[in-house]
PANUMAR-164338 format. One record per atom (N, C-alpha, C): atom name; x, y, z. Coordinates in steps of 0.02 Angstrom, whole numbers. Example, Ala and Ser with C-alpha at 12.3 -4.5 7.8 and 13.67 -1.06 7.14 Angstrom:
  atom    east   north      up
     N     660    -284     390
    CA     615    -225     390
     C     660    -165     390
     N     642    -112     354
    CA     684     -53     357
     C     645       2     394
//
This chain:
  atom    east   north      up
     N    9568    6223    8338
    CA    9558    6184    8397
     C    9624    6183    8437
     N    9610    6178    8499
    CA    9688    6197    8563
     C    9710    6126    8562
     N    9772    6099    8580
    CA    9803    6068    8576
     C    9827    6041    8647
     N    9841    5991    8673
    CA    9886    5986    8724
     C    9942    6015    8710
     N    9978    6010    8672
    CA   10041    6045    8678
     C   10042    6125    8668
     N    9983    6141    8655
    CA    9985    6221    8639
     C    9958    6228    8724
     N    9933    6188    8767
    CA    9918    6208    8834
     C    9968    6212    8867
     N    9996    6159    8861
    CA   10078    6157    8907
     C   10126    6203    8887
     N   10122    6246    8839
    CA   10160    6267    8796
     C   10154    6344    8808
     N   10093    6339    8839
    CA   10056    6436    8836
     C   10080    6465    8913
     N   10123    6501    8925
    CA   10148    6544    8972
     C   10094    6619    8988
     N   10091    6637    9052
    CA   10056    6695    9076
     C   10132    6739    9115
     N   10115    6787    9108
    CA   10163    6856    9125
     C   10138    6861    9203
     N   10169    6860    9245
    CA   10171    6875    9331
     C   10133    6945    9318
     N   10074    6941    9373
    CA   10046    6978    9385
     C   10052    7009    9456
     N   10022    7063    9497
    CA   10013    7060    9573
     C    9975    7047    9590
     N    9953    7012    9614
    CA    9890    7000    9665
     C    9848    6952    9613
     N    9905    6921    9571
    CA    9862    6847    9521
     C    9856    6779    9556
     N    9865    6719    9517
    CA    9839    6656    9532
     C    9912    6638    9538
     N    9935    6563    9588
    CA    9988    6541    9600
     C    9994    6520    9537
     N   10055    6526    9509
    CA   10102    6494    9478
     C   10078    6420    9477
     N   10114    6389    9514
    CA   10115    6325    9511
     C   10050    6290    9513
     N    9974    6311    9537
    CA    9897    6301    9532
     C    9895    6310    9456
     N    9908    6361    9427
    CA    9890    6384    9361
     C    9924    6308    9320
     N    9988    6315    9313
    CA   10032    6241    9303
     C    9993    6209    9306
     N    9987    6165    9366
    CA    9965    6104    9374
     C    9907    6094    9337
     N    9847    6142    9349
    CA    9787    6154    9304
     C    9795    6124    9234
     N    9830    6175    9205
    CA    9863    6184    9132
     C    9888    6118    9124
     N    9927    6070    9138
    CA    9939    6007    9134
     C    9876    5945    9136
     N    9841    5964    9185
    CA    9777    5930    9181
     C    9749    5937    9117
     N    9727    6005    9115
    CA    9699    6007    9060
     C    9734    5975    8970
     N    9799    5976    8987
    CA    9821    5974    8925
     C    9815    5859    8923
     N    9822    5847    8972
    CA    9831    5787    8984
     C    9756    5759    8958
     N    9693    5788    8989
    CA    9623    5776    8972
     C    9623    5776    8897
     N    9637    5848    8872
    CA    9641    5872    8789
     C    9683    5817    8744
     N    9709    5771    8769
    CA    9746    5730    8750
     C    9717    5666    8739
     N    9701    5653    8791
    CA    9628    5598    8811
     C    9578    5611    8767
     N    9544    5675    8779
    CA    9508    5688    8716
     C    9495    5688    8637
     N    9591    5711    8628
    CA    9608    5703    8551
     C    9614    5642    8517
     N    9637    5593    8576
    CA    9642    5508    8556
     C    9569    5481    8555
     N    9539    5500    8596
    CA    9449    5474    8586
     C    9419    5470    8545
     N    9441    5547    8515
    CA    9413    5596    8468
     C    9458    5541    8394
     N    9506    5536    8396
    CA    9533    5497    8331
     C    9498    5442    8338
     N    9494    5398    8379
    CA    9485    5316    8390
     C    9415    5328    8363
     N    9371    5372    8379
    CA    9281    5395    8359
     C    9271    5403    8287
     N    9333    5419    8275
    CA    9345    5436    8190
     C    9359    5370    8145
     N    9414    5357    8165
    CA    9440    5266    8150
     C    9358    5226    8137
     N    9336    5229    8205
    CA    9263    5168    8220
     C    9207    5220    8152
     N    9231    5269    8155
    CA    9164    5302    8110
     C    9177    5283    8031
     N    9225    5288    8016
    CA    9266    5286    7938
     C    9257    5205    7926
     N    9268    5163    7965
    CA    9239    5089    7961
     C    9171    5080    7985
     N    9134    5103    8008
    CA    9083    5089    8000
     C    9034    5151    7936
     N    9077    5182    7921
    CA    9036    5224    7854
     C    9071    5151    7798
     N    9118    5132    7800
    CA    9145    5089    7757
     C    9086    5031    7748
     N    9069    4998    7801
    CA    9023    4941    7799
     C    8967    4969    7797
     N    8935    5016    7796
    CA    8869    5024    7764
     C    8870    5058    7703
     N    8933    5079    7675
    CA    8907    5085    7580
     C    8934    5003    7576
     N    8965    4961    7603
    CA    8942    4895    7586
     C    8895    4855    7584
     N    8856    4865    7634
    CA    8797    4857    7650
     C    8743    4880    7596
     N    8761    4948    7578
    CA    8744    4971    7530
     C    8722    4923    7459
     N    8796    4931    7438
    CA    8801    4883    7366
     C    8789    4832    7379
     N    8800    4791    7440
    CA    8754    4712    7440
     C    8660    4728    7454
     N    8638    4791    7480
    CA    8569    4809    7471
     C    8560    4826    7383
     N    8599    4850    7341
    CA    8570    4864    7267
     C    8608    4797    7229
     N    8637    4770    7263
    CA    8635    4697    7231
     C    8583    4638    7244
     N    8562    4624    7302
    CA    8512    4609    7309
     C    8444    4613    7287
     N    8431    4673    7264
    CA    8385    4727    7234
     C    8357    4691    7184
     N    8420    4699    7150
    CA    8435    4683    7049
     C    8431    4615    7051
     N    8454    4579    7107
    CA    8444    4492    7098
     C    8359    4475    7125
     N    8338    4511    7181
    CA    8265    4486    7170
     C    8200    4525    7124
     N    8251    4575    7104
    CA    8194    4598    7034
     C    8213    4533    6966
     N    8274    4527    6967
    CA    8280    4487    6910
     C    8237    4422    6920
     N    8273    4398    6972
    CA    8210    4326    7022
     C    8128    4334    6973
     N    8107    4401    7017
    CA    8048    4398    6994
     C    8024    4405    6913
     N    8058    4440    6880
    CA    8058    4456    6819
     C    8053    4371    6802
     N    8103    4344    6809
    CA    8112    4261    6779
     C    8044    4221    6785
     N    8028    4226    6863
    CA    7977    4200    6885
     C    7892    4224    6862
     N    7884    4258    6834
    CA    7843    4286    6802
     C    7855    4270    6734
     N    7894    4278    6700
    CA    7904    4245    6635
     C    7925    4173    6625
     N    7952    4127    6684
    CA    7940    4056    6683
     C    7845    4045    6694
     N    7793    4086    6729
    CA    7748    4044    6747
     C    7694    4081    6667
     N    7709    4146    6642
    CA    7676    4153    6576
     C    7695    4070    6533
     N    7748    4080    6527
    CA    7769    4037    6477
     C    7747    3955    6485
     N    7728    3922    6550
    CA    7701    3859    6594
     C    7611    3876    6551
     N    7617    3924    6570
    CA    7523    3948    6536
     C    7508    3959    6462
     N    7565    3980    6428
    CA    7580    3943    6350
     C    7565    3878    6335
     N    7619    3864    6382
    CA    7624    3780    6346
     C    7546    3749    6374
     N    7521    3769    6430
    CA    7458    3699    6452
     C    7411    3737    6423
     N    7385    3785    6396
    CA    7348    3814    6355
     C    7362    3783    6272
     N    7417    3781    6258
    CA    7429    3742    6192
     C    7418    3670    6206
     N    7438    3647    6260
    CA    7419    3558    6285
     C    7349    3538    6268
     N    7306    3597    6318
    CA    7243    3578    6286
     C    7199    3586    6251
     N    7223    3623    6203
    CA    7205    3628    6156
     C    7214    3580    6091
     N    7277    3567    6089
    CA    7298    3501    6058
     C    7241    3421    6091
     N    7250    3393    6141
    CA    7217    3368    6191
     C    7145    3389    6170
     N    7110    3443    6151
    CA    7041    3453    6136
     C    7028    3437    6044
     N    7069    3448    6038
    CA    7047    3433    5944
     C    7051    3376    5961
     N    7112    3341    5962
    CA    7135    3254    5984
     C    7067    3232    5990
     N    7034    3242    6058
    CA    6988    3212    6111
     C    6894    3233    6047
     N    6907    3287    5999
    CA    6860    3289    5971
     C    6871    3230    5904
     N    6912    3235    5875
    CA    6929    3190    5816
     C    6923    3117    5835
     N    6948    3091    5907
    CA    6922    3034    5906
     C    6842    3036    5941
     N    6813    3064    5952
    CA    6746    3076    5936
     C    6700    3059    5885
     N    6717    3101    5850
    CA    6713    3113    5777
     C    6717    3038    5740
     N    6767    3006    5754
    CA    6789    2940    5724
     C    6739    2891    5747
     N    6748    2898    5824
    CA    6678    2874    5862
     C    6612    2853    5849
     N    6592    2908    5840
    CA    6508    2905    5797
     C    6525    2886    5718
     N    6553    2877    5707
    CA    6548    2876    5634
     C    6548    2781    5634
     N    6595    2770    5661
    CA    6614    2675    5683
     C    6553    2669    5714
     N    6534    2681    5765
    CA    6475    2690    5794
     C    6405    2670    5734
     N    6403    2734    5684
    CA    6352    2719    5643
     C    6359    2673    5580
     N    6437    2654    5577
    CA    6441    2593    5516
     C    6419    2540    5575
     N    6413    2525    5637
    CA    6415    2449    5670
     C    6338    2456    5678
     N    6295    2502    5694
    CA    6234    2500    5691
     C    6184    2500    5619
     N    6224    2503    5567
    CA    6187    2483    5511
     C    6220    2411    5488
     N    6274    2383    5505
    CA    6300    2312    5507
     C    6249    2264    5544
     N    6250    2292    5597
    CA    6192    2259    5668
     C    6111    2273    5630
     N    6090    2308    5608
    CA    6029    2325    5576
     C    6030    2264    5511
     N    6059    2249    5470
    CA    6068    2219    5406
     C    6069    2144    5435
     N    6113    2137    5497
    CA    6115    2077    5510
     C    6039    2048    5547
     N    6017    2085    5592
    CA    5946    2086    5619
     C    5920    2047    5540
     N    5911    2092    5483
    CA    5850    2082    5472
     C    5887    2019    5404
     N    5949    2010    5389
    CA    5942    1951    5375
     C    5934    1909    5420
     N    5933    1895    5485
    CA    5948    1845    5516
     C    5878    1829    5522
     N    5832    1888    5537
    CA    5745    1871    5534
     C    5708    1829    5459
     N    5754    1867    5389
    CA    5735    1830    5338
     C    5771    1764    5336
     N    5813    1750    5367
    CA    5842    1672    5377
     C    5784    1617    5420
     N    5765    1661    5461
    CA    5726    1630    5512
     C    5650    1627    5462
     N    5636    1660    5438
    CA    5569    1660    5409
     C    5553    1603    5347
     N    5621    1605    5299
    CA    5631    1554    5253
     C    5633    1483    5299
     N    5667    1500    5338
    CA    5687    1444    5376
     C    5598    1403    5383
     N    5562    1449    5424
    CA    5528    1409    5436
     C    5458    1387    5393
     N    5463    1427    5332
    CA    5418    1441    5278
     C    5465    1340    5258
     N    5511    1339    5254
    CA    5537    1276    5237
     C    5511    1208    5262
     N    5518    1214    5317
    CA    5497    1195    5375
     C    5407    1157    5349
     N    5397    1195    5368
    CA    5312    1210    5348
     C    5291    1162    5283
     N    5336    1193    5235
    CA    5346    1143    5182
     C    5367    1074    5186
     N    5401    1058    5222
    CA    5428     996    5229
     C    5378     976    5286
     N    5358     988    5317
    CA    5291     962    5358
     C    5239     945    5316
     N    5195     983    5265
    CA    5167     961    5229
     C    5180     905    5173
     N    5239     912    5164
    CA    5246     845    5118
     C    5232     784    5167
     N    5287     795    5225
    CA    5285     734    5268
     C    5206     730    5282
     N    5168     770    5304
    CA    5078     755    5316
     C    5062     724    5243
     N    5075     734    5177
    CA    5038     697    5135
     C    5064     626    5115
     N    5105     622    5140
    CA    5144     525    5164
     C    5100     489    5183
     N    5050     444    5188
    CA    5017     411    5208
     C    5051     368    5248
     N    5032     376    5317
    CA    5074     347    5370
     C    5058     325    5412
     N    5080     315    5487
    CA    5058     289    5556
     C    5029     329    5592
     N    4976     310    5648
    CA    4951     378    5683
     C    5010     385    5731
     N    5077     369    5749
    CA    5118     405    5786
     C    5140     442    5728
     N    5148     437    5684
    CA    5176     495    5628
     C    5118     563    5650
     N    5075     576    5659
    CA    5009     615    5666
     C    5018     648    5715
     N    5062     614    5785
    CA    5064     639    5831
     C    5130     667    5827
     N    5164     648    5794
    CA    5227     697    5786
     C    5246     734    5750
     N    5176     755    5704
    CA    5181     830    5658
     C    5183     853    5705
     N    5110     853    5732
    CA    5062     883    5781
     C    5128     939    5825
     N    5178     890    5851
    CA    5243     916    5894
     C    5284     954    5865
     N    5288     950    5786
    CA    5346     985    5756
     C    5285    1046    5731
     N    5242    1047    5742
    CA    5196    1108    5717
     C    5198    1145    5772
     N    5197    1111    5841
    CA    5187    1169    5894
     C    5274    1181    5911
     N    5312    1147    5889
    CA    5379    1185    5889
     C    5402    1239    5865
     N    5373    1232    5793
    CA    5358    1291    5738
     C    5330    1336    5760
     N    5273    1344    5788
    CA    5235    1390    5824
     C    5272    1430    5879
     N    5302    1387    5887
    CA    5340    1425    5964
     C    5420    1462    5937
     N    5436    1436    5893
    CA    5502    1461    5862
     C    5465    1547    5829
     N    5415    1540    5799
    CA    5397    1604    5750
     C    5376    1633    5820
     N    5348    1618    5872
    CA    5333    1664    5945
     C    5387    1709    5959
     N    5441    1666    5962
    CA    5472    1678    5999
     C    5533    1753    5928
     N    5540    1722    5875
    CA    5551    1751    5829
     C    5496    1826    5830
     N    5447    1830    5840
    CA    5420    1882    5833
     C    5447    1922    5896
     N    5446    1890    5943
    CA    5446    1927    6013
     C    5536    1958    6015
     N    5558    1949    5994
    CA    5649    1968    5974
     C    5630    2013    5933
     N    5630    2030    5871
    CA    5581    2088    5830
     C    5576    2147    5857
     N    5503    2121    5910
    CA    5482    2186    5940
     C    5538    2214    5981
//
């Protein structure tokens, strides 16, 4: 590549009937002055290129660092939400035996209180039945008392009391 100083520098041999001297010169100075202009452009283009090749292999390694941090991101994040689906899969499953066992316990209390409730029913009906088989009895003694006719009229009352107690005793039963 030509040089400014190899322009200013380059001499021509006098010819006859050539180009002025001093046109040729002046030329030749221009040009070497431009070539100069050019060569500094030409560096400064180089400078701006060498820093900006600089900041994009930076660019670079902050693009394959980035990379590796949101593959890792995701890698994590995918193995934090498996592992969330471990545990509430084991939750309820634990939570489902739990929720069956007291079930289980459930009916079982369940069927001791309904044969408690059954036993008590039907003593409480043979309480009621003695009861009034008693009753009955002690009415008849009191009827063979030889007594007043308000005594007569107040079996009469404790008989239809009786009557209405075993009514009503039957009707609980059903």
């Amino acid at each position: 590549m030509i040089n400014a100083k190899e322009v200013n520098s380059k001499r021509f041999e006098k010819a006859a009937f050539g180009y002025k001297q001093e046109d040729v010169d002046d030329y030749l100075r221009e040009l070497s002055i431009e070539i100069a202009q050019l060569i500094k452009e030409k560096e400064d283009c180089d400078k701006k290129l060498d820093v900006l090749a600089d900041k994009i292999r930076d660019y670079m390694k902050d693009e394959d660092a980035l990379k590796d941090a949101l593959l890792g991101a995701q890698r994590q994040g995918h193995q934090v939400v498996e592992e969330a689906k471990q545990k509430a899969e084991k939750i309820l499953a634990e939570a489902n035996a739990k929720s069956d066992e007291i079930l289980s316990d459930t009916r079982v209390q369940l069927e001791r209180e309904k044969k408690i409730l059954a036993n008590t029913q039907k003593a409480s009906g043979e309480f009621k039945r003695d009861l009034l088989e008693l009753y009955k009895e002690h009415i008849g003694l009191i009827n063979s008392i030889p007594g007043m006719v308000d005594e007569e009229i107040e079996e009469e009352e404790v008989e239809e009391e009786v009557e209405e107690v075993e009514t009503e005793e039957t009707e609980e039963t059903v």
